[in-house]
N, C-alpha and C positions, 0 to 999 in steps of 0.2 A: 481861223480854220474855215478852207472851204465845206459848203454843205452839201452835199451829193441830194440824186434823186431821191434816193432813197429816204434818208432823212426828211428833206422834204415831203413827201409821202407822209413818214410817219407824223411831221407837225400837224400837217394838216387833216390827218385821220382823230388826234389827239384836241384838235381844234374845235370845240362848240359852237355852231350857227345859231344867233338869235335875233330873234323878231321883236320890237319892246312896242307895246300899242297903251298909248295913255295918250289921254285929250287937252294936257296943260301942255302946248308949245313948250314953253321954257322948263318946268320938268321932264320932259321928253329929252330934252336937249339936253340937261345935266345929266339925266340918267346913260342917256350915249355917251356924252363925253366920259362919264366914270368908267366906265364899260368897254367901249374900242379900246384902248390901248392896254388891257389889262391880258396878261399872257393866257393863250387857251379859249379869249373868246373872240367872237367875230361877228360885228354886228350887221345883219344881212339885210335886214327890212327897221320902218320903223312907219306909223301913223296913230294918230290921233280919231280918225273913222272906224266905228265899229262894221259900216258895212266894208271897209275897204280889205279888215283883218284876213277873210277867208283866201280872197282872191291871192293875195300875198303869198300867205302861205303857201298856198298852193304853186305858185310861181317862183318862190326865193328857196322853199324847203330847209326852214329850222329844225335845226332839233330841240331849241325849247322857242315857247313864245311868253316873256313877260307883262303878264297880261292885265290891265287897269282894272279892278276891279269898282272903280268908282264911276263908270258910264252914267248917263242918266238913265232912271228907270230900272228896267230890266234885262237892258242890251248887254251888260256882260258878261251876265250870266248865259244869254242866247249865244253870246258869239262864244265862249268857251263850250255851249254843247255842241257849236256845226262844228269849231275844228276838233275836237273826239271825234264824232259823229259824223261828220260829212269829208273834214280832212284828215281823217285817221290820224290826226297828232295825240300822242301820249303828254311829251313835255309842256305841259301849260304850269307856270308859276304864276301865281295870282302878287297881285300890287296893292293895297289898301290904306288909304289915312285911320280905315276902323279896326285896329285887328280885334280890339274886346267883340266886336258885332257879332258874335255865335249864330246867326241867326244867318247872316252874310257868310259866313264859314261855311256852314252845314250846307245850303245851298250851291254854296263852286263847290267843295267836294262832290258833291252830288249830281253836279254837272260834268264833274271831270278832272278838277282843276289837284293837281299833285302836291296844294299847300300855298303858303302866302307869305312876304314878307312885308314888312310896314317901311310904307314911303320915306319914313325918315329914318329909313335903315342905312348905317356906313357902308361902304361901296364892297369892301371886304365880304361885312354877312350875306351882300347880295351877292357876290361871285359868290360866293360858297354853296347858297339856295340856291344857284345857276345848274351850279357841275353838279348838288346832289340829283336837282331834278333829272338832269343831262345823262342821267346813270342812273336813272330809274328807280329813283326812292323818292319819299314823302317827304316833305317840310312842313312840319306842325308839331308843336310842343303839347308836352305831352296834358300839360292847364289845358290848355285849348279843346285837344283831344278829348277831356273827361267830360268838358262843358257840353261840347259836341255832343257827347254820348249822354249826357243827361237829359237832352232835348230828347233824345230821342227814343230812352230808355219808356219802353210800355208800363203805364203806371198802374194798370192790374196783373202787372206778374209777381205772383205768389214767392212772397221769401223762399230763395232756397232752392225755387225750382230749374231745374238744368233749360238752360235756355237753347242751347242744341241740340236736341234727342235724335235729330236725323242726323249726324255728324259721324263716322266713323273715327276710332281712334286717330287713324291719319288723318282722316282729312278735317280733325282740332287742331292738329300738329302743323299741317299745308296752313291754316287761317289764323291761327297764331303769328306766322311767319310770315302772312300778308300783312297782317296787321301792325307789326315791326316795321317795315318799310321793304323787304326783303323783294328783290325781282325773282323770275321763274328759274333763272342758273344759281341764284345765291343758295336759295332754298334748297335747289339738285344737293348743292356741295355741304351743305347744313345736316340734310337728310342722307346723302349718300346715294340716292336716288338720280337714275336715269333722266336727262331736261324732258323724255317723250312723256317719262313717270307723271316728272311732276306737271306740265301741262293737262294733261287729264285730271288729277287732281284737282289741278285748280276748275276747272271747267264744271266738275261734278256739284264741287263746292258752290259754287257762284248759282247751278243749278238750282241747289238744296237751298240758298240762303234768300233768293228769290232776288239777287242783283245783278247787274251786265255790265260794271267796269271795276275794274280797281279800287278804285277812290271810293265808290259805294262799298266794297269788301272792307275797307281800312276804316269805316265808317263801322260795321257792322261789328265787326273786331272788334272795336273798342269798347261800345256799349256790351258786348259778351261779355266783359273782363280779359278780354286778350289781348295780347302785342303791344304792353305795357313795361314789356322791361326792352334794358338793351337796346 
C-alpha cells in the first residue's frame, strides 16, 4: 500500500528526535545501532564532547537527549543544566553505569534530568525510557525515589508535622500529580480542570515550594509523601 502525504505527516510527527552523548566511542556506537532502526525513533545528533552537546542541540532540535551521565568530573551534570537552562530542552534522559549512586540521582534530577536508565539496560527498557521521557513523564523507580527523598528529607522535622502548611487543598492535589509523573494536560484531564487552570497552579506551587523546574518538584513530592502511587 502506497503511503500518502499525509500519513507521512503523521510518521513523522509520531517520530522521536534523539540526541545520544556518551564518551565510550564503541558504546555510543551500540547504543545507535540499538536505537536507529527501532520504529518511532530517529537518531539526529550523536558525540562524545560534553562541550560539543549544546551546540547540537541546538542545531539538530531533539526532543529527548540521552545523556551520559558518567562524564568526567562534573561536566554532566553542567551540560544537562545549559540544555534546561540555556537550550530550553525538557527531555534529558540520563545514562549511568551507577544507578545505586543516590547521590548522582539527586543531583541530575536536580539539574534537570527527567530520570535514568542503567547502561546495561536492553534496548527495549531503553526505548521505552525514550518515548516516556518523549511524553513528558519521569523515569525513576519508585526504590530510587524514596532513597532520593531520604537524602533529602530535613532531619529536624518534628514527627507528624504537615510539611506543607502553605499548600492549598489543590495545589496538594496539582503536586501530588507532579510527583506521579503527570504533565500539565494529564493533570487538566485528571482534575477536570482548564490546561490555563492548571498552569497556574503549577506556577503558584513551584512558587510556594521554593523550586524552578519539574524534576526539582518530583523531587520535593516525594520527600512530602506524595506521588507515590500509580
Amino acid at each position: 500500500m502506497t503511503k500518502t502525504a499525509s500519513d507521512q505527516n503523521a510518521l513523522r510527527a509520531a517520530t522521536l528526535r534523539v540526541a545520544v552523548v556518551e564518551c565510550h566511542p564503541l558504546l555510543r556506537a551500540g547504543i545507535r545501532s540499538a536505537l536507529d532502526g527501532t520504529e518511532g525513533i530517529d537518531i539526529v545528533a550523536e558525540t562524545g564532547e560534553a562541550g560539543r552537546v549544546v551546540p547540537l542541540v541546538r542545531s539538530t532540535a531533539p526532543d529527548v537527549v540521552l545523556m551520559d551521565l558518567d562524564l568526567p568530573g562534573s561536566a554532566s551534570l553542567e551540560v544537562c543544566r545549559s540544555l534546561v537552562r540555556d537550550a530550553g530542552l525538557t527531555g534529558v534522559l540520563g545514562m549511568t553505569r551507577h544507578g545505586d549512586d543516590v547521590g548522582l540521582l539527586r543531583s541530575a534530577l536536580v539539574a534537570g534530568v527527567r530520570g535514568y536508565v542503567s547502561k546495561s539496560a536492553g534496548t527495549q527498557e531503553v526505548v521505552s525510557a525514550v518515548h516516556m521521557v518523549g511524553d513528558g513523564f519521569m523515569v525513576a523507580g519508585d526504590d530510587a525515589a524514596r532513597l532520593v527523598a531520604g537524602l533529602l528529607r530535613s532531619p529536624d522535622r518534628a514527627a507528624g508535622q504537615d510539611p506543607l502548611p502553605m499548600l492549598t487543598r489543590r495545589e496538594r492535589e496539582i503536586l501530588d500529580l507532579v510527583g506521579r509523573g503527570y504533565d500539565n494536560r494529564r493533570i487538566a484531564r485528571a482534575l477536570t480542570l482548564a490546561d490555563k487552570t492548571v498552569r497556574n497552579h503549577v506556577s503558584a506551587v513551584f512558587g510556594k515550594i521554593g523550586v524552578n523546574c519539574r524534576a526539582q518538584a518530583v523531587v520535593y513530592a516525594r520527600e512530602a509523601g506524595m506521588g507515590m502511587r500509580g
